[in-house]
PDB file of N, CA, C and O in Angstrom:
ATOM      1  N   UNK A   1      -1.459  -4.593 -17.091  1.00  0.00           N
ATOM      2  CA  UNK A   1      -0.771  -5.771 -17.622  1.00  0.00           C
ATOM      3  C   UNK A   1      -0.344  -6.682 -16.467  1.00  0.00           C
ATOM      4  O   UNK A   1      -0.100  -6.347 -15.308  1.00  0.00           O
ATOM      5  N   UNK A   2      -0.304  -7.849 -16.993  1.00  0.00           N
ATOM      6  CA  UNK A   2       0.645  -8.568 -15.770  1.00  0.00           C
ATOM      7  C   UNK A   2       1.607  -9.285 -16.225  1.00  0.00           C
ATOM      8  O   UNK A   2       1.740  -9.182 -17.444  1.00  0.00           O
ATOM      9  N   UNK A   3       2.389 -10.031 -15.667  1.00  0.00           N
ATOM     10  CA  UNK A   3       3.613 -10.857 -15.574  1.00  0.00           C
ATOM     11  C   UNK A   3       3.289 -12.245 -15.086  1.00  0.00           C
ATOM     12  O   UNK A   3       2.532 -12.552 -14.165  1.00  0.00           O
ATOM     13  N   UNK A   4       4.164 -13.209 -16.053  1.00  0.00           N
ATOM     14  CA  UNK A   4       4.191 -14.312 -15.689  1.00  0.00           C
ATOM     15  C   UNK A   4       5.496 -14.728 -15.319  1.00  0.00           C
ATOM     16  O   UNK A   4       6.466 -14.545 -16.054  1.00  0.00           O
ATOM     17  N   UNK A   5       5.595 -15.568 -13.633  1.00  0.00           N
ATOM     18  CA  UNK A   5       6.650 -15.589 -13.117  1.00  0.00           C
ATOM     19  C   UNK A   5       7.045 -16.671 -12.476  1.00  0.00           C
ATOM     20  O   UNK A   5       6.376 -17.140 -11.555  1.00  0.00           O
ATOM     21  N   UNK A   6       8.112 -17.168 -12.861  1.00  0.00           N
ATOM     22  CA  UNK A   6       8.760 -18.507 -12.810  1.00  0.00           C
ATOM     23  C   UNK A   6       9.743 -19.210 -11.669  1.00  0.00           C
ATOM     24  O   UNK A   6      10.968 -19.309 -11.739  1.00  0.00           O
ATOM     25  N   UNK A   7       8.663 -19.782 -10.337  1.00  0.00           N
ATOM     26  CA  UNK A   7       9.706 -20.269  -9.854  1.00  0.00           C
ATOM     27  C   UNK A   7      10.254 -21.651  -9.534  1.00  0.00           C
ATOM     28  O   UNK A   7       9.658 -22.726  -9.600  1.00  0.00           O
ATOM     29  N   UNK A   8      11.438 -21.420  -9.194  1.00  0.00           N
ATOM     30  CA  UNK A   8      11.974 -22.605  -9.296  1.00  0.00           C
ATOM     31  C   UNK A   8      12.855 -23.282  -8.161  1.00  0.00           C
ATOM     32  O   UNK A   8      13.822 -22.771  -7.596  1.00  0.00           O
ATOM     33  N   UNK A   9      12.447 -24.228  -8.001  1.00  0.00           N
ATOM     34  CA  UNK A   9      13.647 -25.169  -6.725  1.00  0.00           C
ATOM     35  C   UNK A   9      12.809 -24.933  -5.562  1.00  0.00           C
ATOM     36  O   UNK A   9      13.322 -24.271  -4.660  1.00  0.00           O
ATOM     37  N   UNK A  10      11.297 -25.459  -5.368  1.00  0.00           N
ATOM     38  CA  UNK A  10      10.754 -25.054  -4.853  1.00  0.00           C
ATOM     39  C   UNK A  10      10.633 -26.542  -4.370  1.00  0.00           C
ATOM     40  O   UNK A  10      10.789 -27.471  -5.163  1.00  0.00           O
ATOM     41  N   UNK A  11      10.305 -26.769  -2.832  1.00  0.00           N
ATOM     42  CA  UNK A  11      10.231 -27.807  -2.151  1.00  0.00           C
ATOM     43  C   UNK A  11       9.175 -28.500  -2.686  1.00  0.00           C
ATOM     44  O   UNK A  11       8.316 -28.007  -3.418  1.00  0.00           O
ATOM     45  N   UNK A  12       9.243 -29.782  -2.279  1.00  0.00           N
ATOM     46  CA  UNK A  12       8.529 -31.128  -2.782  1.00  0.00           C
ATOM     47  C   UNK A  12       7.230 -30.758  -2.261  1.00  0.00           C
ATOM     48  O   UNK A  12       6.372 -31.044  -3.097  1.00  0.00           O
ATOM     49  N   UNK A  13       6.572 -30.060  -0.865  1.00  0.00           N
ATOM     50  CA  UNK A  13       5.578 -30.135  -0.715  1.00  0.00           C
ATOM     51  C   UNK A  13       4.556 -29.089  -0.636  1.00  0.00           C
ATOM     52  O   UNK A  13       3.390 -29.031  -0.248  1.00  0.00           O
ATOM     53  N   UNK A  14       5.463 -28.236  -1.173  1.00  0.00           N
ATOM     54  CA  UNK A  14       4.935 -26.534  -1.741  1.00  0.00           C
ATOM     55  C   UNK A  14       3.254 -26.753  -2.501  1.00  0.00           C
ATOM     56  O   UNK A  14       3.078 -27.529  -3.440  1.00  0.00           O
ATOM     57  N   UNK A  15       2.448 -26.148  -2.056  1.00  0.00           N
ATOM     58  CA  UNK A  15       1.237 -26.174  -2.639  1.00  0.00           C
ATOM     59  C   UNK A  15       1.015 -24.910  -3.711  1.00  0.00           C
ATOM     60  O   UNK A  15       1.874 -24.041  -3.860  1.00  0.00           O
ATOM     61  N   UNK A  16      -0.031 -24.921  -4.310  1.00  0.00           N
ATOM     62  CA  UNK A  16      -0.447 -23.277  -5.196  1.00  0.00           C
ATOM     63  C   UNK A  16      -0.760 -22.704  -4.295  1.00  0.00           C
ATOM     64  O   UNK A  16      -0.221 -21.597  -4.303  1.00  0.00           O
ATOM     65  N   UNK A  17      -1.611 -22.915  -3.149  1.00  0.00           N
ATOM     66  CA  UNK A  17      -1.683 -22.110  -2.216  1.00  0.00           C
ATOM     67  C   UNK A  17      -0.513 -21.061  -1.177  1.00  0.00           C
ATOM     68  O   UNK A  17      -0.565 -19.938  -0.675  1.00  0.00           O
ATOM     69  N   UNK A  18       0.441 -22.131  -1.231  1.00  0.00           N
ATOM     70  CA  UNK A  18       1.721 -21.822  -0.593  1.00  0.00           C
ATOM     71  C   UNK A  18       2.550 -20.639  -1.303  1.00  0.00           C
ATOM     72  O   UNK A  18       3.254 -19.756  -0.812  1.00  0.00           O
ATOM     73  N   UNK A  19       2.172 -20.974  -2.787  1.00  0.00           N
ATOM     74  CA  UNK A  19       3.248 -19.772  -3.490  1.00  0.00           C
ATOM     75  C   UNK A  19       1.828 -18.396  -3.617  1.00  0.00           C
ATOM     76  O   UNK A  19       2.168 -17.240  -3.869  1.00  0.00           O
ATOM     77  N   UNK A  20       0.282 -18.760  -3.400  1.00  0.00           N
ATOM     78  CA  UNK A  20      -0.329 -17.674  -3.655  1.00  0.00           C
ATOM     79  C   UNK A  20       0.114 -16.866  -1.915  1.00  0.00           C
ATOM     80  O   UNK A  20       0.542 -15.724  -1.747  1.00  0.00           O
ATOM     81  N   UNK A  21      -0.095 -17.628  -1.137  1.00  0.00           N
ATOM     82  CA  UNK A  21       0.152 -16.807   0.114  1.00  0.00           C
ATOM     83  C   UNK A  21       1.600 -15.631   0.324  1.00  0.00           C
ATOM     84  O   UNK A  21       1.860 -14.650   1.021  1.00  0.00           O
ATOM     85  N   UNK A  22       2.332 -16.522  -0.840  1.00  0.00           N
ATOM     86  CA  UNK A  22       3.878 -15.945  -0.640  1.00  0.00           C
ATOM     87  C   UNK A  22       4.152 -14.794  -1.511  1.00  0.00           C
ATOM     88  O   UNK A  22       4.970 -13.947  -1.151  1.00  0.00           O
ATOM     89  N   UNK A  23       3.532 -14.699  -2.626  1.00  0.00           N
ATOM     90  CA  UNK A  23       3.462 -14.088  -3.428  1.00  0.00           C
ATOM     91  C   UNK A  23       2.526 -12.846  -3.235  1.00  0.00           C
ATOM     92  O   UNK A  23       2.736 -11.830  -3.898  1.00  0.00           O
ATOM     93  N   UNK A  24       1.706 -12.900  -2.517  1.00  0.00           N
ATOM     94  CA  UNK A  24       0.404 -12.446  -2.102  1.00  0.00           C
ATOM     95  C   UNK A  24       0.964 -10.841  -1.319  1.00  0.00           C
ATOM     96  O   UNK A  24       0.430  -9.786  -1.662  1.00  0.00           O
ATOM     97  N   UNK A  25       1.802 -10.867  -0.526  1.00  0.00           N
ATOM     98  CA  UNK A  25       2.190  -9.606  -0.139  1.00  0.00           C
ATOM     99  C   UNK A  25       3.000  -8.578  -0.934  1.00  0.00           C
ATOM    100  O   UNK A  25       3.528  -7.571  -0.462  1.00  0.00           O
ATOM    101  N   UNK A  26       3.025  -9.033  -2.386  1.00  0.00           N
ATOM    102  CA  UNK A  26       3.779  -8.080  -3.106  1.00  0.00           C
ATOM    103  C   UNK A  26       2.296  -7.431  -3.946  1.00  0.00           C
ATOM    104  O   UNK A  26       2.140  -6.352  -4.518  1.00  0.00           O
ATOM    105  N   UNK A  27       1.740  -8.101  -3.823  1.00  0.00           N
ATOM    106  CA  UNK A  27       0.308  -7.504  -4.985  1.00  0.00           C
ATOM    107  C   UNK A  27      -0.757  -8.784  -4.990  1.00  0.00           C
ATOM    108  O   UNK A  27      -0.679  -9.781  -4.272  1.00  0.00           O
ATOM    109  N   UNK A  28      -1.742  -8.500  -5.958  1.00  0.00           N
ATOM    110  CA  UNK A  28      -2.078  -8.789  -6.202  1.00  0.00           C
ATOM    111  C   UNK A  28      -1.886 -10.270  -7.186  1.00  0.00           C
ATOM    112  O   UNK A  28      -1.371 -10.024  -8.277  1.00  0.00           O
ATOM    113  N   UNK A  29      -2.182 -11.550  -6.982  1.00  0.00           N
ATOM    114  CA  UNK A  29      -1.994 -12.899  -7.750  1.00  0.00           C
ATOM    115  C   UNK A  29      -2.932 -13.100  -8.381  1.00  0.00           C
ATOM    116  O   UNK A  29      -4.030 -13.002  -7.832  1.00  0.00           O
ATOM    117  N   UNK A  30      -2.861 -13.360  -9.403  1.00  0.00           N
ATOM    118  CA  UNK A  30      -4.151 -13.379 -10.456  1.00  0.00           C
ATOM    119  C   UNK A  30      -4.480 -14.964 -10.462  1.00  0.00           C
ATOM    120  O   UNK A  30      -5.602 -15.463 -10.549  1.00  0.00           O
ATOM    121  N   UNK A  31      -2.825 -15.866 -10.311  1.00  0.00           N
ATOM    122  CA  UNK A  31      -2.729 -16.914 -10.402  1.00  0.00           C
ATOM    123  C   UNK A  31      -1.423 -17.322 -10.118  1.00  0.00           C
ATOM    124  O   UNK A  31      -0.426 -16.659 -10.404  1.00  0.00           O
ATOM    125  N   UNK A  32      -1.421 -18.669  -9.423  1.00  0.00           N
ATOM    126  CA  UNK A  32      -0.195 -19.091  -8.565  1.00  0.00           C
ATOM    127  C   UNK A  32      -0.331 -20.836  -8.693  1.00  0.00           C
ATOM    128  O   UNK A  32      -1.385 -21.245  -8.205  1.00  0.00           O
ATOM    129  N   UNK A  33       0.292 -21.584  -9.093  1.00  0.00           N
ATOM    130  CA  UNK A  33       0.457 -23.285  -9.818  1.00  0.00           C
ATOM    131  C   UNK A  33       1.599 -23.592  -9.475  1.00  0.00           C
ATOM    132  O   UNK A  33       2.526 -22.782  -9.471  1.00  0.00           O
ATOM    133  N   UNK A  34       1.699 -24.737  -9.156  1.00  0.00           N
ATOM    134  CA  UNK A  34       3.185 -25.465  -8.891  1.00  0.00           C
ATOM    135  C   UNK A  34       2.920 -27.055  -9.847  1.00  0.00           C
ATOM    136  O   UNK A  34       2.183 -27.933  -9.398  1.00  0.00           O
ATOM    137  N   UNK A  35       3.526 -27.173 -10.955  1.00  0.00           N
ATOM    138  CA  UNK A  35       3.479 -28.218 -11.666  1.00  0.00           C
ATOM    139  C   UNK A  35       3.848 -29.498 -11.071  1.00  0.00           C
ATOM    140  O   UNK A  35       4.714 -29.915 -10.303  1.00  0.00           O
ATOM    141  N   UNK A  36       2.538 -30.107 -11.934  1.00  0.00           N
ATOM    142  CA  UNK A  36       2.287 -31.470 -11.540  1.00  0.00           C
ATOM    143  C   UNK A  36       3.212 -32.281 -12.155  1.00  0.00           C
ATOM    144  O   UNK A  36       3.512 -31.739 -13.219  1.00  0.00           O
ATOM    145  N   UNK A  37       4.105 -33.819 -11.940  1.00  0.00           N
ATOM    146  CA  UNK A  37       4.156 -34.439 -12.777  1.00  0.00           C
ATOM    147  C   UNK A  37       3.013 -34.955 -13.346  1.00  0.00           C
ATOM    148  O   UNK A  37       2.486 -35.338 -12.301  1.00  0.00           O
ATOM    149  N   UNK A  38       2.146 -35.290 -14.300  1.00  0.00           N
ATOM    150  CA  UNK A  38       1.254 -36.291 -15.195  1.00  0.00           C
ATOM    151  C   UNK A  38       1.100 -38.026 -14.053  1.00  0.00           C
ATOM    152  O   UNK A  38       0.360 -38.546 -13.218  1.00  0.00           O
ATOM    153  N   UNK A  39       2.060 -38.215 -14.622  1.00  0.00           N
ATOM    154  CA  UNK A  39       2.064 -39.777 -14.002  1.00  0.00           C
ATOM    155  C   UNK A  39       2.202 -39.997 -12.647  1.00  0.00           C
ATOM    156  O   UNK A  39       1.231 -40.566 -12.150  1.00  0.00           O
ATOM    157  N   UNK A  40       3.246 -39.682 -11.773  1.00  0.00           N
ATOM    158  CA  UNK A  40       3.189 -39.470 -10.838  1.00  0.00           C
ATOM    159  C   UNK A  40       2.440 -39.013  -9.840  1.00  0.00           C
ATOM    160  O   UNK A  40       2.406 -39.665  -8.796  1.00  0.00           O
ATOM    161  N   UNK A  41       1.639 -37.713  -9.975  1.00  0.00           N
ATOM    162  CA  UNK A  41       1.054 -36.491  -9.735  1.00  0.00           C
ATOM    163  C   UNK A  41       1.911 -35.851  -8.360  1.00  0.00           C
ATOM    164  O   UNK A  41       1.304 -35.306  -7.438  1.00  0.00           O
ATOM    165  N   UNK A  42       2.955 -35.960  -8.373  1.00  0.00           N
ATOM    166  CA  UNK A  42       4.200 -35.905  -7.507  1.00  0.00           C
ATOM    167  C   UNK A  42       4.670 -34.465  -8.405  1.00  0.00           C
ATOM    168  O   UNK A  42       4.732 -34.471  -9.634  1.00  0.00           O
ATOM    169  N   UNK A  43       4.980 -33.266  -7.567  1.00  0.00           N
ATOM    170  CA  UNK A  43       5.717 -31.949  -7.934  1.00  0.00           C
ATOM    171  C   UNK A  43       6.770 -32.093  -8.683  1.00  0.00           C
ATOM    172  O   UNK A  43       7.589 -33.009  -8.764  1.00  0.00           O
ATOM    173  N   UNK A  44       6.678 -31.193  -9.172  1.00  0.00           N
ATOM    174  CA  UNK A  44       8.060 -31.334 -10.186  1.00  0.00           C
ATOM    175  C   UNK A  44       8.992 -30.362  -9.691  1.00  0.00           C
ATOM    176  O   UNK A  44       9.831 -30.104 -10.555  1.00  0.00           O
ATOM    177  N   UNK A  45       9.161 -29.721  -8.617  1.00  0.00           N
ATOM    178  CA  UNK A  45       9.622 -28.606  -8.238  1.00  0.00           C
ATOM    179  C   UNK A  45       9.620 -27.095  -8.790  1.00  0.00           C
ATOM    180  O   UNK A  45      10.643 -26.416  -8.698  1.00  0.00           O
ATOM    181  N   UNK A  46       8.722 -26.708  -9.228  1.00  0.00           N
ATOM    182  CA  UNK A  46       8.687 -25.544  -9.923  1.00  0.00           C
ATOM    183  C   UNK A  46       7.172 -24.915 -10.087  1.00  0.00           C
ATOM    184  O   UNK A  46       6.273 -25.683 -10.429  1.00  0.00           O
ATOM    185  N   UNK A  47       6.916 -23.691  -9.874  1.00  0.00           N
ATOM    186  CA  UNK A  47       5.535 -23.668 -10.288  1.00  0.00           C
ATOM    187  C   UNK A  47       5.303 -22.236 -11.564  1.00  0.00           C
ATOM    188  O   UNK A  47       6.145 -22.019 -12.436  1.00  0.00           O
ATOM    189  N   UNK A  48       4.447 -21.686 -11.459  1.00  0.00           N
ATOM    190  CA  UNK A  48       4.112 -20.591 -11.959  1.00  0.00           C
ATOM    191  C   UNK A  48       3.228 -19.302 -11.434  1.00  0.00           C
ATOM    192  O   UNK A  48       2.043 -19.578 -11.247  1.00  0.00           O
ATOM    193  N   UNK A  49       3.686 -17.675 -11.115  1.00  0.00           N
ATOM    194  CA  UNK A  49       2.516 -17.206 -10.485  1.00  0.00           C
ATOM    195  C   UNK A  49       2.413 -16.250 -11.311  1.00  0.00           C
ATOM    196  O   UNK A  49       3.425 -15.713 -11.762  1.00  0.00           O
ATOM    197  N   UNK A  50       0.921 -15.782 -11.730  1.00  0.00           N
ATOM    198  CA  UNK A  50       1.244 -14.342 -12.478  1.00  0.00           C
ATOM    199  C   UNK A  50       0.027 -13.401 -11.950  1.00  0.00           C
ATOM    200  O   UNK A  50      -1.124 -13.583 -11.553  1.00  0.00           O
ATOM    201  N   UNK A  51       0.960 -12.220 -12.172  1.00  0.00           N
ATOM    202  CA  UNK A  51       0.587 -11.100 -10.977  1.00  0.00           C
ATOM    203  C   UNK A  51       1.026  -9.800 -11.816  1.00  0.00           C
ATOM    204  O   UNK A  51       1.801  -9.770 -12.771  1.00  0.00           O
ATOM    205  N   UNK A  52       0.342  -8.747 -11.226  1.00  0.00           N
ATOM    206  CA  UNK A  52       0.518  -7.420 -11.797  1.00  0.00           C
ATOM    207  C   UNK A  52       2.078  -7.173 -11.857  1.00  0.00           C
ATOM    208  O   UNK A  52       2.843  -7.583 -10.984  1.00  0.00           O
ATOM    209  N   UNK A  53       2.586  -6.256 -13.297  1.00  0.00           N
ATOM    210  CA  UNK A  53       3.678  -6.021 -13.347  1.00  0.00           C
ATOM    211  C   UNK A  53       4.240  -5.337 -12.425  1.00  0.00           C
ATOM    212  O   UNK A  53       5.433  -5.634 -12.369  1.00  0.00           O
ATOM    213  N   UNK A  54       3.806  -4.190 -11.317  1.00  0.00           N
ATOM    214  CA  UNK A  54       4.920  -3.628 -10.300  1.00  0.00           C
ATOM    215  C   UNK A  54       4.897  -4.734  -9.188  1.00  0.00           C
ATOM    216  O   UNK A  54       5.702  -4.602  -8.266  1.00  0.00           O
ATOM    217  N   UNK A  55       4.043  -5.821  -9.187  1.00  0.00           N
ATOM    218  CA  UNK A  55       3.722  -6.755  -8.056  1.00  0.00           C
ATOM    219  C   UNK A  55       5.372  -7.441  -8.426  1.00  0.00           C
ATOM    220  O   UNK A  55       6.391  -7.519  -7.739  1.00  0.00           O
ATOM    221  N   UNK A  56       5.097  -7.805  -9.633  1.00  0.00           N
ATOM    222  CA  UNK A  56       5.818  -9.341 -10.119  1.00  0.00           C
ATOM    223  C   UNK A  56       7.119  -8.620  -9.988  1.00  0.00           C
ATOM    224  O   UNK A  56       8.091  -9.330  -9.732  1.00  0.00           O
ATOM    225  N   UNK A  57       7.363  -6.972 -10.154  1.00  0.00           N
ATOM    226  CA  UNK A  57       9.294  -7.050 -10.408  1.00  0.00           C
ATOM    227  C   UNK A  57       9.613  -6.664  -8.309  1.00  0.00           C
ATOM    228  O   UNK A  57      10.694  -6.453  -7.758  1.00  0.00           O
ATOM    229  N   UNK A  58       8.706  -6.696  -7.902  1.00  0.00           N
ATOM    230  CA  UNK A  58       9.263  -6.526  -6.397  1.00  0.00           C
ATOM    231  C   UNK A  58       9.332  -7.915  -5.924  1.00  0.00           C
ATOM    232  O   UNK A  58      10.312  -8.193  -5.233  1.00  0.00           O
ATOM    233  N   UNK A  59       8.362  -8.957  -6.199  1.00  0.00           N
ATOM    234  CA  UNK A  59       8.767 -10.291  -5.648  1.00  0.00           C
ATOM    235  C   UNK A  59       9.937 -10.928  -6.377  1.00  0.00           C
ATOM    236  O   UNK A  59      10.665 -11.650  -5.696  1.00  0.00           O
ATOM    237  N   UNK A  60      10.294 -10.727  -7.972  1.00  0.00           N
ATOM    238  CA  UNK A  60      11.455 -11.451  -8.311  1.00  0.00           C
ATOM    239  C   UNK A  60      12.425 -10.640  -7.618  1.00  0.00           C
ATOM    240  O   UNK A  60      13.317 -11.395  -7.231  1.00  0.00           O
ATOM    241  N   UNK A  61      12.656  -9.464  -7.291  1.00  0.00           N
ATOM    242  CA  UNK A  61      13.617  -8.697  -6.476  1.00  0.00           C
ATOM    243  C   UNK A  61      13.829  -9.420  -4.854  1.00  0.00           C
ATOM    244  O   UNK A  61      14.908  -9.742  -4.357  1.00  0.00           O
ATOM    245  N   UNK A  62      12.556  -9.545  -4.273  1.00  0.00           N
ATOM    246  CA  UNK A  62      12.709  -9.699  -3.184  1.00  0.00           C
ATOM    247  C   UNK A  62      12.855 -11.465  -2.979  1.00  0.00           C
ATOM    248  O   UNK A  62      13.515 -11.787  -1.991  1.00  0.00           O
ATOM    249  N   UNK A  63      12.400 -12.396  -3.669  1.00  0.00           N
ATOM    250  CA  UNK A  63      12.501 -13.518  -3.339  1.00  0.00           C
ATOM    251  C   UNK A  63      13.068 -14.355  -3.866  1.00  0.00           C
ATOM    252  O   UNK A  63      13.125 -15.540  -3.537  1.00  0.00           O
ATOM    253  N   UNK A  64      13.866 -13.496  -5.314  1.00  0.00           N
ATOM    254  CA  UNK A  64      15.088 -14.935  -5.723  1.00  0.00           C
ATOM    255  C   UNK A  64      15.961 -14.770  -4.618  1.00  0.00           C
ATOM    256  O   UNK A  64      16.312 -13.780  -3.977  1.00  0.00           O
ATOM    257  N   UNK A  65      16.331 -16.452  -4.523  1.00  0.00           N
ATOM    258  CA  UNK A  65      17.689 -16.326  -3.527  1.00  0.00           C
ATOM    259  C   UNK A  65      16.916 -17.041  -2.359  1.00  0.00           C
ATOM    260  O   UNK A  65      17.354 -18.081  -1.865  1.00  0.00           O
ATOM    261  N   UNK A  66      15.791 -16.468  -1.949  1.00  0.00           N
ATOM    262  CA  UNK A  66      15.450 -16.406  -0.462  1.00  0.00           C
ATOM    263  C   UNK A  66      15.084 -17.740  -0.626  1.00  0.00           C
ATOM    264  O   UNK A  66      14.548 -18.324  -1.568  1.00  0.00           O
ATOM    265  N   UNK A  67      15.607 -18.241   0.844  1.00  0.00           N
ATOM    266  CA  UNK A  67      15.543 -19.370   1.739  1.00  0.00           C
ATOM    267  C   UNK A  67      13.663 -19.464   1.985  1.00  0.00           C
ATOM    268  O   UNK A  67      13.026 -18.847   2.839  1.00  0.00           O
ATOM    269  N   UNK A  68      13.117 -20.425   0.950  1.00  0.00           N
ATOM    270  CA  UNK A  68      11.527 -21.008   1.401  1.00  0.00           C
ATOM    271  C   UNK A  68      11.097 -22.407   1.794  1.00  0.00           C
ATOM    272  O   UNK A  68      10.802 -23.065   0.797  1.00  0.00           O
ATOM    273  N   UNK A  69      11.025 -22.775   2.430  1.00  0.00           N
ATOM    274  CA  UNK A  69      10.544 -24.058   3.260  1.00  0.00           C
ATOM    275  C   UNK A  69      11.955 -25.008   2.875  1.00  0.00           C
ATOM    276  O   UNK A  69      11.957 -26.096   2.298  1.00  0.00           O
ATOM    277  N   UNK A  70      12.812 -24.446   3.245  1.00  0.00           N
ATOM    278  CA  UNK A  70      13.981 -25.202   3.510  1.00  0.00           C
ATOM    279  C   UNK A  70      15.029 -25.429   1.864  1.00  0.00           C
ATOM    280  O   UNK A  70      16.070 -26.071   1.722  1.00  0.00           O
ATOM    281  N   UNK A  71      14.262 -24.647   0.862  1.00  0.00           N
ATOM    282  CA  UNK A  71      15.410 -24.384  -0.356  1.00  0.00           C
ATOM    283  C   UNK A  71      14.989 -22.968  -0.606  1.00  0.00           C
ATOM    284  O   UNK A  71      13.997 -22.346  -0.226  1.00  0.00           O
ATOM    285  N   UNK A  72      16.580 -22.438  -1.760  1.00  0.00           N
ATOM    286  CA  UNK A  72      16.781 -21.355  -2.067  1.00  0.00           C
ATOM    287  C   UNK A  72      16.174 -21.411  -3.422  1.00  0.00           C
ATOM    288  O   UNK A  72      16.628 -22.072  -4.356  1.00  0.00           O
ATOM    289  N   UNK A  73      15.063 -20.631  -3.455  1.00  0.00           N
ATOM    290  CA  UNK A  73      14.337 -20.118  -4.763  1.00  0.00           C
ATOM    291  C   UNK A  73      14.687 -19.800  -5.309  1.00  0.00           C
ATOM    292  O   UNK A  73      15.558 -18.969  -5.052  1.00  0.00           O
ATOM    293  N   UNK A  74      14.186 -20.328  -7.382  1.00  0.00           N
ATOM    294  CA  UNK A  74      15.066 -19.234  -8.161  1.00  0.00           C
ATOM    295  C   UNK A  74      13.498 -18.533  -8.821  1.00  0.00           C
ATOM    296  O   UNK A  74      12.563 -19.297  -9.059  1.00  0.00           O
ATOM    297  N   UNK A  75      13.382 -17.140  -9.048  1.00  0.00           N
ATOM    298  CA  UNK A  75      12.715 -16.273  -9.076  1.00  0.00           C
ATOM    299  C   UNK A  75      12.753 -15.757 -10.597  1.00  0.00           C
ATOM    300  O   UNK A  75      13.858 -15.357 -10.964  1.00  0.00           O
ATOM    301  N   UNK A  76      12.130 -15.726 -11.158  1.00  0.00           N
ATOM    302  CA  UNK A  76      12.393 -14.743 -13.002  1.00  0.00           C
ATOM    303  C   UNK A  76      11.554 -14.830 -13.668  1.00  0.00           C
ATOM    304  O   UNK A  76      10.834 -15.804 -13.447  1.00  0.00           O
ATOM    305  N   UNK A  77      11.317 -14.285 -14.358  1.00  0.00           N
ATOM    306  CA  UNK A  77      10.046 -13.727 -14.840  1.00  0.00           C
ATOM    307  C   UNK A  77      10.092 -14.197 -15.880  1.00  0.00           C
ATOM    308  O   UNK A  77      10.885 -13.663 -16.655  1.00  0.00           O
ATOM    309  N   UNK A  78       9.234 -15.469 -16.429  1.00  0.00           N
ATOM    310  CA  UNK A  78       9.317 -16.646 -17.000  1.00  0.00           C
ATOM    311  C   UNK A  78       9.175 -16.397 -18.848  1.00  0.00           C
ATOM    312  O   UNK A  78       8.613 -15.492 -19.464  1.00  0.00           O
ATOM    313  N   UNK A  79       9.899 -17.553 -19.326  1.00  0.00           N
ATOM    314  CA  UNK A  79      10.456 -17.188 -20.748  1.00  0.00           C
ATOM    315  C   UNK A  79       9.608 -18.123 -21.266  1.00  0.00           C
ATOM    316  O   UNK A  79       9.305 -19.167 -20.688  1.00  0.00           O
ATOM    317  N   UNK A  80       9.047 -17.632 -22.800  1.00  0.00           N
ATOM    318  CA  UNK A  80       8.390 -18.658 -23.664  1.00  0.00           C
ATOM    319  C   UNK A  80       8.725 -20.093 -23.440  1.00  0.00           C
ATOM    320  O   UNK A  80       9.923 -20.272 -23.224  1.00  0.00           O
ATOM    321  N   UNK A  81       8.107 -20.979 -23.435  1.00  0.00           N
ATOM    322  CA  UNK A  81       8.416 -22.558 -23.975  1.00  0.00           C
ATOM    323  C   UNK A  81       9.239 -22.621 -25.256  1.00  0.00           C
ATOM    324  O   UNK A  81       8.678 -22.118 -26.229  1.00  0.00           O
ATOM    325  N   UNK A  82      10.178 -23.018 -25.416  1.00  0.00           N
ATOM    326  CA  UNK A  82      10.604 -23.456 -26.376  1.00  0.00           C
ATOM    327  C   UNK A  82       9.807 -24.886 -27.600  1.00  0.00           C
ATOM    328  O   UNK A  82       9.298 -25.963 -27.291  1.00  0.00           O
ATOM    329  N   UNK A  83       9.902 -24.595 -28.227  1.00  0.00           N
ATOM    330  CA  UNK A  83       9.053 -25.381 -29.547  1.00  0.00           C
ATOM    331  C   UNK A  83       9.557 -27.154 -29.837  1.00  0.00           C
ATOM    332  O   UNK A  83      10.097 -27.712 -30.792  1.00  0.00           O
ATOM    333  N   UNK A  84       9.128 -27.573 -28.661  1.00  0.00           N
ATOM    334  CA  UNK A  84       9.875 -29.080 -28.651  1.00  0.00           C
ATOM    335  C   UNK A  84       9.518 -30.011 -30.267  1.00  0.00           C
ATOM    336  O   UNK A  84       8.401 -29.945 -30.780  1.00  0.00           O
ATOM    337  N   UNK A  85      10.701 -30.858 -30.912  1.00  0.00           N
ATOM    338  CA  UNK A  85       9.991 -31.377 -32.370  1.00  0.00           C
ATOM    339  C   UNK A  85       8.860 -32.541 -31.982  1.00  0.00           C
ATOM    340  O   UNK A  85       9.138 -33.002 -30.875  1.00  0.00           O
ATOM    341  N   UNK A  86       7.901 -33.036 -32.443  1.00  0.00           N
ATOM    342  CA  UNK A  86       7.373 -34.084 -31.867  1.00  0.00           C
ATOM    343  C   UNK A  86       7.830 -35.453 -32.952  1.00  0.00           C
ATOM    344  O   UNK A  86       8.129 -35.200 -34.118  1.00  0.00           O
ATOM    345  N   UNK A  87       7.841 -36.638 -32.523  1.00  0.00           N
ATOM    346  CA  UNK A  87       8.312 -37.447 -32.657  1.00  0.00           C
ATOM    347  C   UNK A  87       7.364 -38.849 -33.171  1.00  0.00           C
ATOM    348  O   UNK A  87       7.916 -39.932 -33.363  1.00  0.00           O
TER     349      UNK A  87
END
């Protein structure tokens, strides 16, 4: 199985590459994204990595909190979307 894992407050110029490299020493990354704005195509600060489950609970252990390219990451092991109404 794996885990999908949510981080957040991640610097403006953080690449997917940046969170696969970072992520990369806990296990295996199946997949590692840092969201785009649409319009902009400017980061939104946050990305997504998902990785084997004993991978994913040692990096949210080891890297919420931690100081990465100059902010403190928030790390958790990411929750459904909520069901926005459309309009």
């Amino acid at each position: 199985m794996s885990k999908n894992i949510y981080v957040g407050n991640l610097a403006w110029g953080a690449s997917d590459e940046d969170l696969h490299s970072l992520f990369s020493e806990f296990g295996e990354v199946i997949s590692a994204r840092v969201v785009m704005d649409r319009e902009t195509g400017r980061s939104r600060g946050f990305g997504f990595v998902e990785m084997d489950d004993e991978g994913a609970l040692q990096a949210i252990e080891a890297l919420n909190g931690n100081n990465y390219m100059g902010r403190d990451l928030r790390v958790n092991e990411a929750q459904p979307r909520e069901r926005r109404p459309r309009y």
